[in-house]
N, C-alpha and C positions, 0 to 999 in steps of 0.2 A: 484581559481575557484571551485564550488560546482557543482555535477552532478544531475539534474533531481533526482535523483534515494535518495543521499543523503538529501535533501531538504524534498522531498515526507516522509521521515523517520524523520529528526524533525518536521517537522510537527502532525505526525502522534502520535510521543511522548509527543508532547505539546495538545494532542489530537483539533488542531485545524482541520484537517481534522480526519476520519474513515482509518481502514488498512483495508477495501474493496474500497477505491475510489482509496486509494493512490494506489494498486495494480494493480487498470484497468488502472491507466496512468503507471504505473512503467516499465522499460526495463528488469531490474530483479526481474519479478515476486515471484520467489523462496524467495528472500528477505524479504518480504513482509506476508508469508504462517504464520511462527507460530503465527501471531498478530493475522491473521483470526479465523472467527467465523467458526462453521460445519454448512457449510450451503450458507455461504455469496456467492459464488460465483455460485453458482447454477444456471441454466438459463438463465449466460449472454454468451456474443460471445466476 
């Protein structure tokens, strides 16, 4: 079995999704940080 989390990160290395989308679904966001851009997450909830 693959977790959410794990998934969200090959994809994100196959750049079929962004590491801002993958991050708003992810459980461990922390994961997800050093892909991001300065900025991406800015003024969402």
């Amino acid at each position: 079995m693959i977790t959410m989390d794990n998934s969200l990160l090959a994809r994100v290395k196959h750049n079929t999704i962004g590491p801002k989308e993958a991050s708003m679904k992810a459980a461990n966001k922390a994961r997800f940080a050093p892909r991001l851009k300065r900025g991406d997450l800015e003024g969402s909830h």
